[in-house]
N, C-alpha and C positions, 0 to 999 in steps of 0.2 A: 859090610853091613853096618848100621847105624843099630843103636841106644832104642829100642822101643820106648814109647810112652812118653819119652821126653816131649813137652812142653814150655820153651825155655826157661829151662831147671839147669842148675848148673851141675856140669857132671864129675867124678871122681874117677878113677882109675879103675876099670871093673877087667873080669876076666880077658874079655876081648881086647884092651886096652893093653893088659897083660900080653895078650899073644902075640900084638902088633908090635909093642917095644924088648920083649923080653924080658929078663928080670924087674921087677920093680926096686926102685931106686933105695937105697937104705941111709942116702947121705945126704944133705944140701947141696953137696961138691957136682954128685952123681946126677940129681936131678935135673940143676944147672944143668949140664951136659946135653940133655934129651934135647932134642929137639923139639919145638914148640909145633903144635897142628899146625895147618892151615885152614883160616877159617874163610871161607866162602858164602856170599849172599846169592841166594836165587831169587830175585821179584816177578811173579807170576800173575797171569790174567787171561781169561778164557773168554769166550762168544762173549765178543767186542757188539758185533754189528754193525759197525760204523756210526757206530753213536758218537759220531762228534760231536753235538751239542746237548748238553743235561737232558736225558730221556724225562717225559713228564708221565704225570698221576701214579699208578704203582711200579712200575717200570723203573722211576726215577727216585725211588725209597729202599734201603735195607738197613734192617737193624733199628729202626725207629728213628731213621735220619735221611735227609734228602744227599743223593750221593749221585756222582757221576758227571761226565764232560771232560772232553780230550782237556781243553787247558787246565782244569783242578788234577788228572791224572798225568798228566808228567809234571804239574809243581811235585806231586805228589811221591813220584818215581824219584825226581831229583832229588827231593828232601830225605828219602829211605836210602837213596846212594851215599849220602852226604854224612848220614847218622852210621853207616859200615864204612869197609874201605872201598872207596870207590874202584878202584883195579881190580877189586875182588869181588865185582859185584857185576851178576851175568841176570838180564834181564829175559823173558822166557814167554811163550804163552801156547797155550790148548786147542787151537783151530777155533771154526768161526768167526776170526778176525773179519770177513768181509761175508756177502750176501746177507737176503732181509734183510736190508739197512735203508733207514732215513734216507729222503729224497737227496737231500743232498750231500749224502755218498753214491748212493746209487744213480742217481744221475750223470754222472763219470766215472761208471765201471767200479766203481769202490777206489779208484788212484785218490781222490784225497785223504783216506785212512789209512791206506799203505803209507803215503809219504807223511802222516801225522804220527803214526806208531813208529816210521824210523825217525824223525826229527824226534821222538820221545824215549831213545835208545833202545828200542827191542832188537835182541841178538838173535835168537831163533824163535820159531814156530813151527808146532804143527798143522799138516792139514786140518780142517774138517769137512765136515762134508758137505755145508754148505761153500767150500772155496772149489767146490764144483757145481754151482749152478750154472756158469756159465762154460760148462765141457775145460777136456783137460790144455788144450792151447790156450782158452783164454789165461787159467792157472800157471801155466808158464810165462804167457806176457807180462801177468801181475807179478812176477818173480824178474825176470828178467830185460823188462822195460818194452818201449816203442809205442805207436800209438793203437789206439783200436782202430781194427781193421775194415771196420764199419763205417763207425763216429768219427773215428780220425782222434786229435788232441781235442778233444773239447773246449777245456777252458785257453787255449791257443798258445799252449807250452807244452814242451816236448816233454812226454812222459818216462824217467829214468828209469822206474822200476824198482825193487825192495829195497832197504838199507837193512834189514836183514833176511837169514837165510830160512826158508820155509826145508820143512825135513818131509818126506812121504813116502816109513817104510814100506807101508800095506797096499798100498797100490800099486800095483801091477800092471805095466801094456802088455796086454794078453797074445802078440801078434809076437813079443822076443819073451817074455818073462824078467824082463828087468822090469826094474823100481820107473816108476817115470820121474821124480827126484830123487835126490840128495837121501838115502834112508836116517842117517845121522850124521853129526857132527864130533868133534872134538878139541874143549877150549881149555888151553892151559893157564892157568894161575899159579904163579911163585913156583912153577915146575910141576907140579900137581896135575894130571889129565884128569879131567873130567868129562864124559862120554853124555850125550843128545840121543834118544832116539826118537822121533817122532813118526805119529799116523793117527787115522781118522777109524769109527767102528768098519768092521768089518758089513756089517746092513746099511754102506751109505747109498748101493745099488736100489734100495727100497723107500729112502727116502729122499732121492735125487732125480729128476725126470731121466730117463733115458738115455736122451741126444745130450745128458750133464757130466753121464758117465762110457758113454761110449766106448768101446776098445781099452777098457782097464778092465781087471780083476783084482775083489779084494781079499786078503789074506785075514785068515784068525789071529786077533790082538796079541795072546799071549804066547803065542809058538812063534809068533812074527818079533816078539820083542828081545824072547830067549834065543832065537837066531843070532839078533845082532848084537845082544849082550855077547853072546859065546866070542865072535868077530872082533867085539871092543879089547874083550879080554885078551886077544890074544895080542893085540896092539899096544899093551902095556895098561889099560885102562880097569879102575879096580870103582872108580863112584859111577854112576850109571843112573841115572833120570830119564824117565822115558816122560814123554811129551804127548799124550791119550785122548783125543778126541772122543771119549766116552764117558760115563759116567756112574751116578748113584742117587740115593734119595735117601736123605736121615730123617725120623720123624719128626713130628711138626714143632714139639717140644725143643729140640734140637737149635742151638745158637749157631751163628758163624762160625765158632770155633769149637765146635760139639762134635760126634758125630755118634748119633746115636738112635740105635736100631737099624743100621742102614744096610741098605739094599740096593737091588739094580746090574746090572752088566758088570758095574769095577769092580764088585765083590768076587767073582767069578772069576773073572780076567786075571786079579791084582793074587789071589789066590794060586793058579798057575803060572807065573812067574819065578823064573829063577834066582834064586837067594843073591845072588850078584848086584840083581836089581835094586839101588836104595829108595830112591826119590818118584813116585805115580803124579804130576802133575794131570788133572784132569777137568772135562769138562761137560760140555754137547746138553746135560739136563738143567741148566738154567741154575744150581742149587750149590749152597754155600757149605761146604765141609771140611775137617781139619783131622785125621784120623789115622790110626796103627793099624793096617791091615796084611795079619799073616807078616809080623816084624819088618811094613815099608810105611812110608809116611805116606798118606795117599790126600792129597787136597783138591780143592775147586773154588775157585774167585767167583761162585754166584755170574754173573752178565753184566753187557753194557757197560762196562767198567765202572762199575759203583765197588769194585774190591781189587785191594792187591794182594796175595798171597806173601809176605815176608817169611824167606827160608832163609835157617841159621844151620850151614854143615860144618861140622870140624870133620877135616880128614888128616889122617898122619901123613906125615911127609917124606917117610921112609915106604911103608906097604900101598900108598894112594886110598887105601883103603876110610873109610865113612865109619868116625868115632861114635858122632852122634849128628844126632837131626833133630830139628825143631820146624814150627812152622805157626806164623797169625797171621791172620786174615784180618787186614787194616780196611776200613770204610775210605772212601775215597770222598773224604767232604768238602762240603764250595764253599769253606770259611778260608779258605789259602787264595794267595793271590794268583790270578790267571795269571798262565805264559804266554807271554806276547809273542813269540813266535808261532804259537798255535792259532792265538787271535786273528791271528795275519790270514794263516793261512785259510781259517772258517771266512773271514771277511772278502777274501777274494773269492772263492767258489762261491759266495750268495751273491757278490755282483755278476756272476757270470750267468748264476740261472734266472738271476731276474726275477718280474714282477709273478712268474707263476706260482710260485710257492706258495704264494699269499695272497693267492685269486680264492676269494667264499664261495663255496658250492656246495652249501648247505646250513641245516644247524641242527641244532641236540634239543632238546627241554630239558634234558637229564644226564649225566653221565651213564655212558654204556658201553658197558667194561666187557672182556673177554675171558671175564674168571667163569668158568665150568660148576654148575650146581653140583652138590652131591647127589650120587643115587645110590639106592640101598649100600652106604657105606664109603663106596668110592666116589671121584671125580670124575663120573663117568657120562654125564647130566649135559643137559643142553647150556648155551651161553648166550647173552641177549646178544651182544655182538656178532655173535658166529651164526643164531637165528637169524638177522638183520641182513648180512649179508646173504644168507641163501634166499632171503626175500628178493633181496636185490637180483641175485641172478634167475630167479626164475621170473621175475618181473623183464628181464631181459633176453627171455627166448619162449614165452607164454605164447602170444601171436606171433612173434616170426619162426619157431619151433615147433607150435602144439606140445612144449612143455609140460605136461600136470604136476611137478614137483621138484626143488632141486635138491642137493646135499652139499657143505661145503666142510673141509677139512679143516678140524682145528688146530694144524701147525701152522695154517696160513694167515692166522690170526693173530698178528704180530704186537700189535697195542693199541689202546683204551682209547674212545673217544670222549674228551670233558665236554660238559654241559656248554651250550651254546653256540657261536658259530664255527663252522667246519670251515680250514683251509683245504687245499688241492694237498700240499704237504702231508697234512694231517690224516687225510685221506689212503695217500700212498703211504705213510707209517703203515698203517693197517695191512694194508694187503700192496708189499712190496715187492713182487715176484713176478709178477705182467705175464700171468696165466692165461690163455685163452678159454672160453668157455665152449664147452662142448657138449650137445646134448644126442641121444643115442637111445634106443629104442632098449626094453629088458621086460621081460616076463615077468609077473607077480611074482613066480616060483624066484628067478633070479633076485629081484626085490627082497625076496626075503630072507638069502642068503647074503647079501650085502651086507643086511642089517644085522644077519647073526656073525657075519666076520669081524662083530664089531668088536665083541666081547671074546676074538681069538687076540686082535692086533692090540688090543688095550685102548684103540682111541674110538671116540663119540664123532658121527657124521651131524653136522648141526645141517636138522632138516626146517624145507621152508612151510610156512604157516598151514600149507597145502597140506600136508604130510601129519601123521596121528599113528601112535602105535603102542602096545602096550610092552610092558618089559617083567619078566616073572625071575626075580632074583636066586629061585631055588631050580629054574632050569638049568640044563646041562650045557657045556659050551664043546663046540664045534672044536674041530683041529684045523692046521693050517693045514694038511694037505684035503681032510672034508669039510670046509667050515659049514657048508649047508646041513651036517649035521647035528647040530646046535637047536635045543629048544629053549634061548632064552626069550625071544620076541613069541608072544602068544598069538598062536594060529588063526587069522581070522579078525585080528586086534587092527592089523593095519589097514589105515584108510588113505587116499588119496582126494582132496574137495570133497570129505563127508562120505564117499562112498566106499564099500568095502570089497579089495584087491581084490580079485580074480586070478587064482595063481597060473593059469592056462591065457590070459588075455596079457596085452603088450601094451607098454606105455612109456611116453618120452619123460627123460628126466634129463636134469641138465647139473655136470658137473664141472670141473676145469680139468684141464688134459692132463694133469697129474695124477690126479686121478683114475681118468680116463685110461691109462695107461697102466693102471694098477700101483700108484704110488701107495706109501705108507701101510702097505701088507693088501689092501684091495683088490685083490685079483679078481674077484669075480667082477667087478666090474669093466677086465677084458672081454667079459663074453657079448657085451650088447654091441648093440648092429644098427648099420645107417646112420653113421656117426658123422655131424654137420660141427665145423668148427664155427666160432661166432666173434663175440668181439673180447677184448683184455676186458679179464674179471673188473680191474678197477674202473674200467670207464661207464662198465655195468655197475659198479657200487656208485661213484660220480655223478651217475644219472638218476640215480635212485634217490642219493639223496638228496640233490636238486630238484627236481620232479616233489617229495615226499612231504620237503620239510614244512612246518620243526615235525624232525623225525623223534618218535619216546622208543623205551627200548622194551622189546618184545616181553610179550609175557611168557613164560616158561611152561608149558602146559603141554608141549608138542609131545613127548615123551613121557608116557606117565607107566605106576608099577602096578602091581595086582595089590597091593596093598591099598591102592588108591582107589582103584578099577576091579574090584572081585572080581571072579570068575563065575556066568554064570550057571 
């Protein structure tokens, strides 16, 4: 166990330190003698995205500084190995390394951010859950090389596969009960083990389409982690980091290296964990935190590598045992000189995709962004870009569907459009997932249990301009297994084109098949019927905003409270 609280403070010889060495020393001769720790660096970074090139507008900000791009993040790596000992310096990260990523990672399966994070020394990873979008074989070719079995090599080189080790305790092939990877590792320094275990949440089945997670099962984080702590232990291994694809939130007062009021699943989780455990690398909530939870260190590098997590462990080198623990969360700034090998490697995958990227199919008058309005309180509110797009999609199955409305989900809401002309690139930043759109018949009554699962899942369906409802913040909320039993949407409030829902009549709406399928907690939306698959959400946003522009960004109106709208 580490030193709670420590924040590189330098430490003295405390009880613990006592138990580890035995007597404490009474002589210069004596002390001399002890053995010296070992001190070990961890550099940590979470949902990457394959942000190989500086993410732009707020995406590309933390901490009141423009941050981020694979070449400033391994000068950046290099320079914090360089300032430790580099032997002792084990490079780490949280899952999300690949999916929702810029066109040009996703354009070749995510292999150029794989082979940029191993030219940039990462040693291990854990899954996340989006390193299942594309199901668990592709996840293993991304670990273990060869080409897609589709695409082929793309860019016309043979694809090696990771230069480091992805960990996946909690996932489970359901058909043996083994791990489908590696559940941890174990990497010695100066003789010292130090133990890996990595996994993604246990709810990646909820937010992962279906045919992403096929034939696994996932396990609970923290009986999953104290499993293989027990396991480490018995292999001689006494420091233990586990590798979390899950997360938290500190409040908004809260700095990078703060962590304060916080909340969320790693409270929970980090709390159940056996005292073995020292080190909670974490991630999956986008959010930057530095913190002592229940006597572990528990962190998160915020996204898109605008952060590195620098960990400082001393472990004694008699018990392996974690003296103490520190941890900052460094900004990753674009005032260090790019790595040319990185350069390299971004310059050749844009000559391979060519002139698309940078075909205009649209434009803006304004910046429209995908930050969520408050509503009574929370971030619960509609978002001009998230409105935009469900415009977009019901513009794309109105007449070939009979449509009257769509909804889009705000995970698929990847990042901001700036003012002006729109590329194809820019386009798929947004919505990088190549959903198909689906529209499916549902009864007013189901309609408005949709609406009330909304306020069970925590997320806001951004509806299209079509769509009007009212929201009464002192209703009662629904359960996951009743969510129709929820009266926060006022009865009678929702309209569809001006007119008001019929909870016994039937109308087409149109979602993408993530949805469709009951992604991110929506199940009631398995119950609709005569379901017509159509075309990839983005070729529907592409059209739209072709077709539209200059597009301005929606007004926020669609979703209003009783406080706005009495009752009458």
């Amino acid at each position: 166990m580490f030193i709670p609280g420590m924040r590189r403070a330098a430490v003295g010889l405390t009880a613990l330190a006592v138990a580890a060495f035995g007597a404490v020393a009474t002589s210069p001769e004596q002390a001399d003698a002890r053995p010296k720790p070992v001190d070990v660096t961890l550099l940590a970074l979470n949902d990457f995205h394959g942000n190989l090139e500086p993410p732009s507008g707020s995406s590309g900000t933390i901490a009141g500084q423009t941050a981020g791009g694979v070449e400033f993040l391994a000068t950046h790596l290099a320079e914090l190995r360089a300032a430790a000992k580099k032997k002792n310096t084990i490079t780490v990260a949280a899952g999300d390394l690949i999916g929702a990523s810029p066109l040009l990672s996703a354009a070749f399966h995510d292999e150029p951010t794989i082979e940029a994070l191993s030219m940039a020394g990462l040693d291990y990873a854990s899954v996340g859950n989006h390193e299942f979008d594309e199901g668990a074989a592709e996840l293993l070719r991304i670990q273990n090389g060869g080409c897609h079995p589709v695409d082929g090599c793309a860019d016309g080189t043979p694809y090696r596969g990771a230069g480091f080790k992805y960990l996946s305790a909690n996932a489970f092939k359901t058909a043996t009960g083994q791990p489908l990877m590696a559940p941890y590792a174990i990497h010695k320094v100066q003789g010292v083990k130090v133990g890996f275990i990595g996994m993604t949440l246990e709810g990646t089945p909820q937010i992962v389409s279906q045919q992403g997670v096929a034939g696994l099962t996932f396990a609970d984080e923290a009986d999953t982690a104290n499993r293989y702590a027990r396991e480490l232990r018995r292999k001689g291994v006494e420091t233990i980091v586990v590798l979390l694809h899950e997360g938290g939130t500190q409040a908004a007062t809260g700095g990078i290296n703060d962590c304060v009021g916080m909340t969320g699943p790693i409270v929970d989780i980090t709390n159940r964990m056996d005292p073995s455990i020292d080190v909670v690398v974490s991630g999956h909530t986008h959010q930057a935190y530095n913190c002592d939870i229940n006597g572990k260190l528990v962190t998160s590098a915020s996204s898109f590598g605008r952060l590195v997590t620098d960990i400082d462990l001393k472990i004694d080198r008699r018990s392996g045992d974690v003296l103490s623990a520190s941890a900052n969360n460094v900004v990753v700034t674009r005032d260090v000189a790019k790595d040319p090998k990185q350069t390299a490697l971004i310059d050749r995958y844009k000559t391979v995709l060519g002139p698309v990227a940078d075909r205009q199919v649209g434009e803006t008058t304004t910046a429209i962004t995908k930050t969520q309005e408050t509503l009574f309180g929370t971030t619960l509110g509609e978002s001009p870009l998230g409105n935009l797009i469900a415009d977009a999609q019901l513009a794309a199955t109105d007449d070939e569907q009979n449509a009257v409305a769509a909804f889009m989900n705000p995970g698929g809401v990847r990042a901001d459009l700036n003012a002006g002309p729109v590329t194809y690139e820019e386009a798929f930043t947004v919505q990088p997932f190549a959903n198909n759109l689906v529209t499916l018949d549902l009864t007013g009554a189901q309609l408005y249990c949709v609406l009330e699962q909304q306020f069970v899942t925590g997320r806001t369906l951004y509806p299209s301009a079509t769509v009007g409802y009212v929201v009464d913040p002192n209703g009662t909320t629904g359960t996951v297994a009743d969510p129709c039993a929820g009266t926060r949407v006022v009865r009678g409030s929702l309209t569809l084109g001006g007119t008001t829902v019929d909870t016994a009549a039937t109308y087409r709406v149109t979602v993408n098949n993530f949805l469709a399928g009951g992604g991110d907690g929506f199940s009631a939306l398995t119950g609709g019927t005569n379901l017509v698959t159509g075309q990839i959400d983005l070729d529907a946003f592409v059209d739209y905003l072709t077709a539209q522009s200059p597009v301005s960004a929606p007004t926020l109106d669609r979703i209003r409270t009783t406080a706005e709208v009495p009752a009458a």
